[in-house]
LUMLUMDREN-303412 format. One record per residue (C-alpha): residue number from 0; residue in one letter; x, y, z. Coordinates in nm, 3 decimals, decimal comma, m for minus. Last residue first. Layout:
<recs>
(NUM 'A' (X Y Z)),
...
</recs>
This chain:
<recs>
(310 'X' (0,730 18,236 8,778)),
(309 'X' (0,416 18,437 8,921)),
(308 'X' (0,179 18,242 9,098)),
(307 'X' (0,105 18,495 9,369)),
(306 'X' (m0,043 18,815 9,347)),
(305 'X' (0,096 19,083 9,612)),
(304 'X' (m0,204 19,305 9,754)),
(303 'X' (m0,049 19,252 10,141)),
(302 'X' (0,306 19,185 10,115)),
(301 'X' (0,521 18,886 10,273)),
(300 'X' (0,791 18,961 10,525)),
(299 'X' (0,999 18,724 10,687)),
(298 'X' (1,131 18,647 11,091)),
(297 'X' (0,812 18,659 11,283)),
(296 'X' (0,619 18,614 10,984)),
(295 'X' (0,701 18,234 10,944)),
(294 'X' (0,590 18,197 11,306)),
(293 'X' (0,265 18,309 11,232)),
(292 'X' (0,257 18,125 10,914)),
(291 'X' (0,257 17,796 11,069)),
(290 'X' (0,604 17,630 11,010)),
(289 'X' (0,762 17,383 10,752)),
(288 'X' (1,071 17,359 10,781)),
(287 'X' (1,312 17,536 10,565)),
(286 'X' (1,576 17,526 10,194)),
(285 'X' (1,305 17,650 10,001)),
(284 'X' (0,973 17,805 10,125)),
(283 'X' (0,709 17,618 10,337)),
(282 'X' (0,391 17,750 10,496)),
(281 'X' (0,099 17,634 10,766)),
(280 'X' (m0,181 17,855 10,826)),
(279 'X' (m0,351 17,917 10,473)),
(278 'X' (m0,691 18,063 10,411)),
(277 'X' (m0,881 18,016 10,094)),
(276 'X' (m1,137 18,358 10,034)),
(275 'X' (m1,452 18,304 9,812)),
(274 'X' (m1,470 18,319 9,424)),
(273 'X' (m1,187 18,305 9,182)),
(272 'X' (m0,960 18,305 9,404)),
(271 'X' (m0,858 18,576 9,688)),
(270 'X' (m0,585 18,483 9,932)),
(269 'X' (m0,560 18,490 10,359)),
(268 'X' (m0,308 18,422 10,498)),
(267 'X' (m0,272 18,254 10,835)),
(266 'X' (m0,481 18,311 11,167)),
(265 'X' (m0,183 18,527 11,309)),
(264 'X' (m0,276 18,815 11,009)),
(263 'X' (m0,233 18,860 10,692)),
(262 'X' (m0,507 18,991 10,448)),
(261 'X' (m0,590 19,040 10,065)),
(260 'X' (m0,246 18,823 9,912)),
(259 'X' (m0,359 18,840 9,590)),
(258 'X' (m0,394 18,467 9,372)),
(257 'X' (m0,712 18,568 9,205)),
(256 'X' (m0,709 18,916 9,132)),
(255 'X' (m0,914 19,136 9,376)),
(254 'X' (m1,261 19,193 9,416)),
(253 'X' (m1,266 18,945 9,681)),
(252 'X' (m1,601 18,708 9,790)),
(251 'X' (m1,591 18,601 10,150)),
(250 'X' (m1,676 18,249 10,251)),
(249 'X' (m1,384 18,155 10,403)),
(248 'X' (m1,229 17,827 10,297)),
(247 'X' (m0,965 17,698 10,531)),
(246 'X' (m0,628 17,583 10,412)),
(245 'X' (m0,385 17,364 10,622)),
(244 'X' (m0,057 17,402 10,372)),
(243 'X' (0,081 17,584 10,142)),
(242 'X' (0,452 17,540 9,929)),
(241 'X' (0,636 17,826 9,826)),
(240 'X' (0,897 17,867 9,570)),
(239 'X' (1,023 18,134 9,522)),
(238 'X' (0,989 18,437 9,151)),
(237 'X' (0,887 18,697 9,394)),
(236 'X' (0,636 18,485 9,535)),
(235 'X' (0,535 18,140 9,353)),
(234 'X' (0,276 17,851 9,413)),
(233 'X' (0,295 17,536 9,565)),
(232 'X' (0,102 17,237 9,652)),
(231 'X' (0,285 16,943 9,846)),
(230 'X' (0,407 16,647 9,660)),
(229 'X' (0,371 16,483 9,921)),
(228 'X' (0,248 16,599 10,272)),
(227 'X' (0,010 16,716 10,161)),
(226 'X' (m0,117 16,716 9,811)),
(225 'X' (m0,494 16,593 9,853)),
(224 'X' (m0,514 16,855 10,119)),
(223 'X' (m0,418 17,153 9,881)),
(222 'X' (m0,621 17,035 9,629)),
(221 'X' (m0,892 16,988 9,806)),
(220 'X' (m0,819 17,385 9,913)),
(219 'X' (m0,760 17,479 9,587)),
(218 'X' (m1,097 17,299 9,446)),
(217 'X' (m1,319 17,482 9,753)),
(216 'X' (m1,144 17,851 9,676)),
(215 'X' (m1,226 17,796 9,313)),
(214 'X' (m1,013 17,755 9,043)),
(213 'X' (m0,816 18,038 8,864)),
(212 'X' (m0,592 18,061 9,162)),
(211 'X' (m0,410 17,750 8,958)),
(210 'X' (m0,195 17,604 9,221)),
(209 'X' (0,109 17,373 9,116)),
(208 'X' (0,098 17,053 9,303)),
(207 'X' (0,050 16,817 9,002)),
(206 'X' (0,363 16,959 8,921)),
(205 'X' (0,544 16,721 9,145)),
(204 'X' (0,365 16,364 8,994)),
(203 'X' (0,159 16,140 9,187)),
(202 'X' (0,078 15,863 8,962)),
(201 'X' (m0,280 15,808 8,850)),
(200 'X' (m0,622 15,799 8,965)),
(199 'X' (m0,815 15,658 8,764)),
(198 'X' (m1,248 15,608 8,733)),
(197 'X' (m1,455 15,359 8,663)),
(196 'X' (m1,827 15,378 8,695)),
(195 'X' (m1,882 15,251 8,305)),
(194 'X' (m1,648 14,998 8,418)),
(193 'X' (m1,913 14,809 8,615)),
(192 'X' (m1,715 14,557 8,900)),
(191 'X' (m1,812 14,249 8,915)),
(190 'X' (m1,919 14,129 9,229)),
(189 'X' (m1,779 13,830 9,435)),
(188 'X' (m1,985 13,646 9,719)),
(187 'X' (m1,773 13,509 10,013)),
(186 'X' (m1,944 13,281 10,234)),
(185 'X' (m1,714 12,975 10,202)),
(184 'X' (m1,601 12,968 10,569)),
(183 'X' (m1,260 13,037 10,486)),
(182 'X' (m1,340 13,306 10,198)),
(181 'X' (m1,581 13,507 10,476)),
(180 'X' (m1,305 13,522 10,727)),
(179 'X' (m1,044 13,596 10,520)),
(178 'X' (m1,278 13,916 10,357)),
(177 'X' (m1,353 14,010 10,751)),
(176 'X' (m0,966 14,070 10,854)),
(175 'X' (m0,895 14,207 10,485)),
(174 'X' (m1,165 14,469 10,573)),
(173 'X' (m1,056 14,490 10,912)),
(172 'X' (m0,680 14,587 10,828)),
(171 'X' (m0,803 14,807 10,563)),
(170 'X' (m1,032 15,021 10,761)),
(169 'X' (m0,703 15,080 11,017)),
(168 'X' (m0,522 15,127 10,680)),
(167 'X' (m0,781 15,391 10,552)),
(166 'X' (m0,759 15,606 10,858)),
(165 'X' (m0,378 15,647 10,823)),
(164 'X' (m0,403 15,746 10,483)),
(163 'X' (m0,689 15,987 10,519)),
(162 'X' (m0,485 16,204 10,772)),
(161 'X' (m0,180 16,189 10,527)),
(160 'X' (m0,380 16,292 10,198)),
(159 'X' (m0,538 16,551 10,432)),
(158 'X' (m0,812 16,571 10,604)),
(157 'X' (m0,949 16,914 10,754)),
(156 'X' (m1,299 16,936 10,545)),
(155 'X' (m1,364 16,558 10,637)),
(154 'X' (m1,394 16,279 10,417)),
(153 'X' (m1,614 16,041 10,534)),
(152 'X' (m1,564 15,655 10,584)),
(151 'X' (m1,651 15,360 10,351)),
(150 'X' (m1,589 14,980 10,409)),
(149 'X' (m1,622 14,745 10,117)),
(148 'X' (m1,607 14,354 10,062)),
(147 'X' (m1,558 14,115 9,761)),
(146 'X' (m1,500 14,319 9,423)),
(145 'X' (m1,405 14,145 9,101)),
(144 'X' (m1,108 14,236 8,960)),
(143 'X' (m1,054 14,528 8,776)),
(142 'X' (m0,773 14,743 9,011)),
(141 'X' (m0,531 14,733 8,701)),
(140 'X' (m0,623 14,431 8,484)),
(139 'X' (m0,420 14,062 8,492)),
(138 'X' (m0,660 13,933 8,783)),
(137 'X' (m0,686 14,016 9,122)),
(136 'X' (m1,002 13,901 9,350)),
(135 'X' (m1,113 14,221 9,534)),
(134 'X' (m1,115 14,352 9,864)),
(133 'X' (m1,239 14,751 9,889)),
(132 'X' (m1,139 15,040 10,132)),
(131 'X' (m1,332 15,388 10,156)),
(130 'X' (m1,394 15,725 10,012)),
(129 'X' (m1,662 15,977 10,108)),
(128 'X' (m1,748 16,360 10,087)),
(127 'X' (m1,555 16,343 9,724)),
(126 'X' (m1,355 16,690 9,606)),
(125 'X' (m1,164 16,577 9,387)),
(124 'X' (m0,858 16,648 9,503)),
(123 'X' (m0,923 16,430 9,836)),
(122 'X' (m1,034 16,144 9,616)),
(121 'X' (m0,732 16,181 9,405)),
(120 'X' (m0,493 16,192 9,693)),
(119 'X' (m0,636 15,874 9,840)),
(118 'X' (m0,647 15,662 9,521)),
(117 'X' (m0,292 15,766 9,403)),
(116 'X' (m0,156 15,427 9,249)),
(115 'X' (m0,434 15,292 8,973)),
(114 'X' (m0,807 15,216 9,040)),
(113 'X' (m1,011 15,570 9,160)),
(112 'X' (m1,388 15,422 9,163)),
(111 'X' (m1,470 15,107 9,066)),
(110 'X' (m1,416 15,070 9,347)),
(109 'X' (m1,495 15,242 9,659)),
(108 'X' (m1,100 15,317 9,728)),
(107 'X' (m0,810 15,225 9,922)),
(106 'X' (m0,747 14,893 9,758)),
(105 'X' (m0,659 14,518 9,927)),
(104 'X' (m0,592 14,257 9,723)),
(103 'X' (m0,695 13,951 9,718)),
(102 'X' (m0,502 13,621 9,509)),
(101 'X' (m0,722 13,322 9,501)),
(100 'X' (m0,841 13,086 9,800)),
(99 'X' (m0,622 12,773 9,585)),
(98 'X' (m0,303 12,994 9,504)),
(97 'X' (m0,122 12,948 9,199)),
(96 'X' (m0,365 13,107 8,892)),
(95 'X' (m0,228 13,447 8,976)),
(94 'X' (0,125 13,375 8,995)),
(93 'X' (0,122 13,256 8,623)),
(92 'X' (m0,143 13,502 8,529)),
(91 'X' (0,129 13,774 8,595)),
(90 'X' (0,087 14,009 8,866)),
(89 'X' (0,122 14,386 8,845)),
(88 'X' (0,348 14,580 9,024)),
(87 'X' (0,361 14,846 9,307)),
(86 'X' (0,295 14,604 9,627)),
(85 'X' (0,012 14,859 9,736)),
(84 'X' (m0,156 14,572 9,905)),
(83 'X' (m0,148 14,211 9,782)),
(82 'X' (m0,244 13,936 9,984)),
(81 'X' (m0,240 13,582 9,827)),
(80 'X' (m0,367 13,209 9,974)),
(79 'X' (m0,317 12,873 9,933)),
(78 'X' (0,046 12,889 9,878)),
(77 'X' (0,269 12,657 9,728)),
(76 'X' (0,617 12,781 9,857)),
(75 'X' (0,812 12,669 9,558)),
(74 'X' (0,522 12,851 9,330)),
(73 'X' (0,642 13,179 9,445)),
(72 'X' (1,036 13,107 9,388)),
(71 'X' (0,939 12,986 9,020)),
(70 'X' (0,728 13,307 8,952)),
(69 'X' (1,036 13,524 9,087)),
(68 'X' (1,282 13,316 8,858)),
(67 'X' (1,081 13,348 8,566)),
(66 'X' (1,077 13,750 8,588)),
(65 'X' (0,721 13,850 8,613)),
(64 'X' (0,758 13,990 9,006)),
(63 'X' (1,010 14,247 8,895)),
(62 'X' (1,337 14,388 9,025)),
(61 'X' (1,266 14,091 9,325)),
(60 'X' (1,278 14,136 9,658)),
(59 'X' (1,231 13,844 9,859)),
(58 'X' (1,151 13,862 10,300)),
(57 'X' (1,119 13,520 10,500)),
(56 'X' (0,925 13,589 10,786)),
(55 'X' (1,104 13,674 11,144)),
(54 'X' (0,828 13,881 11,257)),
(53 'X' (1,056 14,176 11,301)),
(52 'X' (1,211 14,056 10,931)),
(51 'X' (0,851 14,130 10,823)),
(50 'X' (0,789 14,438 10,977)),
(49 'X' (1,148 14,577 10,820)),
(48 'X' (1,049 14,442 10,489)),
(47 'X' (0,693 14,576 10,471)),
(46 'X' (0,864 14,906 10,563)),
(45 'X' (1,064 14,929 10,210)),
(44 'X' (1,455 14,932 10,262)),
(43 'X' (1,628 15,210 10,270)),
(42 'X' (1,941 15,233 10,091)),
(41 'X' (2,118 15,560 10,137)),
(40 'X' (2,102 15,832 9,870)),
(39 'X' (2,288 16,090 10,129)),
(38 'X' (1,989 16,356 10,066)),
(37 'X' (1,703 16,142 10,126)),
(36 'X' (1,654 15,808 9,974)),
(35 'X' (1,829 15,475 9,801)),
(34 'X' (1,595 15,192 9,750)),
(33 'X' (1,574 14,886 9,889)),
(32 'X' (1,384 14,586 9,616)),
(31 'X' (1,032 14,651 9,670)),
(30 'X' (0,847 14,332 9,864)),
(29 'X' (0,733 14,010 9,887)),
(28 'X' (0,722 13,821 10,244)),
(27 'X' (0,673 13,457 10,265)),
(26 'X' (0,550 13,183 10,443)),
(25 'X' (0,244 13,415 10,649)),
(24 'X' (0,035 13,118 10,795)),
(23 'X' (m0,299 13,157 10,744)),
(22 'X' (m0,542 13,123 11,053)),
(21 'X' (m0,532 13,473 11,058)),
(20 'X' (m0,313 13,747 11,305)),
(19 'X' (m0,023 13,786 11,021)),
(18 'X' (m0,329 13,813 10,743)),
(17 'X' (m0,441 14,138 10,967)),
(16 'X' (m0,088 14,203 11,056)),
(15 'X' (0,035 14,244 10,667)),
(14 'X' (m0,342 14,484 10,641)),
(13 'X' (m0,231 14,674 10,892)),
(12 'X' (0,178 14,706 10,691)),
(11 'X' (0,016 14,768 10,371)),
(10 'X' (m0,033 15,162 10,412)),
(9 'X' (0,346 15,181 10,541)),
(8 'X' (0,487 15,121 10,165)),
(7 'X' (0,542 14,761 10,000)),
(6 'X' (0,345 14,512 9,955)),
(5 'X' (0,292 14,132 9,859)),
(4 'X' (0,186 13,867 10,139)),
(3 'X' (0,193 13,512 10,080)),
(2 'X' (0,017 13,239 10,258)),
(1 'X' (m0,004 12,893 10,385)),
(0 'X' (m0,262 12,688 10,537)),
</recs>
């Protein structure tokens, strides 16, 4: 039995060896044309590709999947089966109606919560206690198919968009693992998804990272987490740019106004909000590395009773 596998980023790569390690055989790779990155704009190509090419699998990269020549070069390998995992388009019903076990796809949410391209962040921003990994059958929708299998995990205080990443591609790769299983042996049982439950979680944008010290000490640490390590939240100090990192709520009401600098010390800095205290240990400002504020003091200055957020 054959098989195609679409992604693109490092999230897909578990759920690549997961259908790698079935009784499918992987024919074909499809992935993100290479794009340029970092400062010197060289091509990089998409980590799906380089784990592919490792495996010595046929890699194609096409500008866009419902181009007539990408739908042709799918059907020429007549596949029985379809992975998709954060490929980054969406199928036409031409490549949908090819393979004979359907076309899965793996997402990193409890569906029908969070469909669309930031699932992790969003749940981390939002302040959810649990998230998870679904399988669904695609069809021409975003994230609407109907669902197959589902994993959950917590959400602790300390994870971050990163943290929860990683954990969600280890759930991933067994989730897929078990959803092949269950479609091979004919035990799979679909079920639709109610879009009155639906929720989106869109596109990562920078100034979704901008810190209102309006919110809550709870919100600005979610959103904190759900931010790192990209876009990263920031605020301003003397007009700079500074991004935050590893917050910790303390529960300590401030008088002051929200965004003031009330305490610094080798545990981080400490910030009033609109309620309790947030805590940040780790800091960035333009043009260095990222470093826990200890070590940021050693060498800069920041001023007890300044508010932050000032442009």
């Amino acid at each position: 039995m054959k098989a195609i596998f679409m992604g693109t980023p490092e999230f897909a790569i578990s759920s690549f060896e997961a259908l790698n390690e079935s009784e499918f055989e992987i024919a074909l790779v499809v992935t993100q044309p290479d794009r340029p990155k970092g400062r010197g704009k060289k091509l990089q190509s998409p980590p799906v590709k380089i784990r592919a090419l490792e495996n010595n699998i046929e890699v194609f990269q096409p500008e866009r999947i419902k181009d007539s020549e990408a739908i042709k070069k799918i059907k020429e390998v007549k596949p029985d089966l379809i992975v998709v995992v954060a490929f980054g388009q969406i199928l036409p019903k031409d490549i949908l109606e090819i393979p004979k076990y359907g076309c899965i796809n793996v997402h990193a949410s409890l569906l029908p919560k969070y469909r669309g391209a930031a699932p992790i962040n969003f749940s981390i921003i939002n302040g959810e206690k649990k998230t998870g990994v679904t399988t669904m059958y695609m069809e021409e929708g975003l994230d609407t198919g109907d669902m197959l299998l589902k994993n959950e995990i917590e959400i602790t205080p300390e994870d971050t968009a990163s943290t929860l990443h990683d954990k969600l591609a280890v759930v991933g790769k067994k989730t897929l693992s078990d959803t092949i299983k269950a479609i091979i042996s004919g035990e799979i049982k679909a079920e639709k998804q109610d879009d009155s439950m639906s929720s989106y979680a869109p596109i990562m944008t920078k100034e979704l990272g901008k810190i209102n010290w309006n919110m809550s000490a709870e919100s600005i640490s979610n959103l904190i987490r759900g931010t790192d390590p990209w876009p990263s939240a920031y605020t301003y100090y003397d007009k700079a740019v500074i991004k935050l990192f590893c917050p910790v709520v303390i529960d300590r009401l401030s008088n002051e106004i929200p965004g003031t600098i009330v305490f610094l010390s080798d545990q981080g800095l400490d910030i009033a909000t609109k309620d309790n205290i947030v805590r940040i240990k780790e800091i960035q400002v333009s043009g260095k590395k990222r470093m826990p504020v200890a070590e940021f003091l050693k060498g800069n200055t920041l001023e007890i009773g300044k508010a932050l957020g000032y442009e």
